[in-house]
N, C-alpha and C positions, 0 to 999 in steps of 0.2 A: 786516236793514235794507237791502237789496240793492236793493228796490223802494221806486217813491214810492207812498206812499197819499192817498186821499181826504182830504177834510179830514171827511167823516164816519167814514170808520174812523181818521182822528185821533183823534175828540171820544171815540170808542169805548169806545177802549186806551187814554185818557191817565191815569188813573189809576194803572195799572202802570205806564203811561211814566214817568210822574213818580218814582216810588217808585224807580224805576230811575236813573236820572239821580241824585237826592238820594243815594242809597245812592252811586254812584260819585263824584261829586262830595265827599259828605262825608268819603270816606276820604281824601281828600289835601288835604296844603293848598292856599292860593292859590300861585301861583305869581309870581317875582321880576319885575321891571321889564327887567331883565335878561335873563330866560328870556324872556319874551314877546317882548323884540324879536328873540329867535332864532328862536322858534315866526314871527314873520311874516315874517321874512328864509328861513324855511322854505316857507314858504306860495309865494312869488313862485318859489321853485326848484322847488315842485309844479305851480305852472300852466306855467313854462315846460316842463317836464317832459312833461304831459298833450298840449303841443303839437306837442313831440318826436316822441312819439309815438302820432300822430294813424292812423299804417295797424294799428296794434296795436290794436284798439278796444277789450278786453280789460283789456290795462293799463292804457290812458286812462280807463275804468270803474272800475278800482281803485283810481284816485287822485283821482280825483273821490268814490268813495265816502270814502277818507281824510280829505279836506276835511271832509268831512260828520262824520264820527267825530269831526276834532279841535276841531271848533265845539263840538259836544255835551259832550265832556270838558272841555274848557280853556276853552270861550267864557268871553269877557270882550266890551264890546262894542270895542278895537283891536282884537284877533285877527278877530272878525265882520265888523269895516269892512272889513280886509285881506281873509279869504276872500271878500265878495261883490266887491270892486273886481277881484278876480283871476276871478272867475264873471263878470264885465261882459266882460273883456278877453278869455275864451274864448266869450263871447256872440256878440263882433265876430269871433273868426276863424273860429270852427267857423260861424257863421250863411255864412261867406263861403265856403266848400270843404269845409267835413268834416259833411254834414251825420248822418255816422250817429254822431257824436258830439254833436251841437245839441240828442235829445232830451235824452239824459241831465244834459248841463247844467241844462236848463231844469227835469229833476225836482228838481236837486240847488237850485236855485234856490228853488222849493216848500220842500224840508227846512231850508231856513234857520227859516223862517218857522210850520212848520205847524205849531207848538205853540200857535199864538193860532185856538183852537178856543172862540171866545166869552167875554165880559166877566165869564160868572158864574162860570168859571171860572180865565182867564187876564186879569189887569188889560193895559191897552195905555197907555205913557206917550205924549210927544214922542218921546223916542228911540225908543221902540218903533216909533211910527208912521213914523220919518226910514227905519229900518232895510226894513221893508215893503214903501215907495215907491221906496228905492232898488231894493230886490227887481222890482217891478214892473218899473220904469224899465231894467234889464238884460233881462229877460223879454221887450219892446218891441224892444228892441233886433236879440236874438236872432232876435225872428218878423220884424222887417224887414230882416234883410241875408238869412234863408233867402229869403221869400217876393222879396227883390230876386235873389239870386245862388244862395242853396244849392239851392234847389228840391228841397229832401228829404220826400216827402210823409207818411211816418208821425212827422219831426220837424215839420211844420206842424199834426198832431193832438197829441201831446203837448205842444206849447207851448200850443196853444188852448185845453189841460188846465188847465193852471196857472195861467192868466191866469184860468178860470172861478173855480177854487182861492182865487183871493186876492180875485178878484173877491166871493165868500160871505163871507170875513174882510170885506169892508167891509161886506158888507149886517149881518153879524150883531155887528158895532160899529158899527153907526151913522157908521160915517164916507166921511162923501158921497166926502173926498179921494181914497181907493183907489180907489172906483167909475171916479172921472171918471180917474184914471191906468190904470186896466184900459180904458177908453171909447179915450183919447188911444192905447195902444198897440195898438190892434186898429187906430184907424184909422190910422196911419202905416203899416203893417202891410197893410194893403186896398190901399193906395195904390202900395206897392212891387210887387204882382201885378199891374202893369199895365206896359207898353212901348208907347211909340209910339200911347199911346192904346184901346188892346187888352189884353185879360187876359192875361198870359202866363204865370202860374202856376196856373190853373183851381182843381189842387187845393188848394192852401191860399187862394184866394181863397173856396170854398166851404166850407172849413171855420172859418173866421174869421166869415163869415156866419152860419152855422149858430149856430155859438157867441153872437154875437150875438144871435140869435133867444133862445136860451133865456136868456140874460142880463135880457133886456128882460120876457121873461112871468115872470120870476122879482119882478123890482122892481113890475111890476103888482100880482104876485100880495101882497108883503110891503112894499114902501115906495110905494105907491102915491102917497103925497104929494111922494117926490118926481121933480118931474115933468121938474125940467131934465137928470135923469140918465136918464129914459125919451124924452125926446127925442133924448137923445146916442146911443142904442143904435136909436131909428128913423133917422135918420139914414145911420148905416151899413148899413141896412138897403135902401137909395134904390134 
């Protein structure tokens, strides 16, 4: 699990995933009210931790993948709300000076999520959908303090990974709402590659465009009706 995947080599594997997950899941029980507020009183000493030690990128990968483990074992959605509010908080620092640590958040940001690999598969509630946006909405975040201050340019392709990532979750739920949160954090995100009126992060101002572009021939190509979300992506496009 080291790496993020696709949401198409999501849709892949998710049947083994599944089986996997239930199988470890079912061997234990739920856990106490109790435990859990240890597990997220846990969670806050991992992010500070990962911040610690931010020259180690190594460790900092290790315990970001931990977050990722202990979702997948333990989630509930307190534990989830706690590890993405603590992936928002390493959005804002690592987007600000570590950026060889920005992508990996932002994959780890994807793994929350990439189990909603389509409706006929994976049902999506309100919660489910609160959980996604807030996803987004840290993702956003991330690509605007890099493309302001981090200027990491292989972390300004992998965020524009992710955002494509969730961006397909909305097309292939039908829900316009992600779209236009994937639309809104590209463009705050454009706007931060700019100084003084001038581009001053070229590359990740081209690769948000880019992203862009194929976002927009995508919604042509499959939701073509709707059209205020294919204006939101010409737009960006200006």
């Amino acid at each position: 699990m080291g790496r993020a995947y696709t949401v198409e080599e999501v849709r892949s594997y998710k049947r083994s995933w599944e089986a996997r997950v239930h199988a470890s899941r079912g061997a234990y029980k739920s856990i106490s009210a109790p435990r859990q507020k240890q597990l997220i009183t846990q969670i806050d000493l991992i992010v500070c931790e990962i911040l610690a030690c931010e020259k180690n990128v190594a460790r900092a990968n290790e315990l970001l993948d931990l977050l990722y483990e202990l979702n997948l074992w333990r989630g509930s959605r307190p534990l989830t709300k706690s590890i993405v509010e603590g992936l928002h908080h390493l959005a804002i620092m690592t987007g600000v000076g570590s950026s060889r640590l920005s992508g990996k958040v932002a994959e780890t940001l994807w793994k929350v999520c990439w189990h909603f690999v389509g409706p006929d598969r994976v049902s999506m509630n309100r919660a489910d959908l609160a959980l996604v946006l807030d996803c987004v909405d840290a993702l956003g975040t991330l690509a605007e303090f890099n493309c302001m201050m981090g200027h990491g340019r292989k972390a300004a392709t992998i965020i524009a990974d992710q955002l494509e990532n969730y961006f397909k979750v909305g097309v292939w739920y039908e829900e316009r709402r992600i779209v236009d949160a994937v639309t809104k954090a590209c463009e705050k995100a454009l706007l931060e590659c700019y100084a003084r009126n001038r581009i001053d992060f070229m590359p990740g101002f081209k690769t948000l465009r880019q992203s862009a572009r194929k976002m927009r021939q995508v919604l042509i190509k499959e939701q073509p009706e709707w059209r205020h979300q294919i204006r939101g992506f010409e737009q960006l496009l200006r």
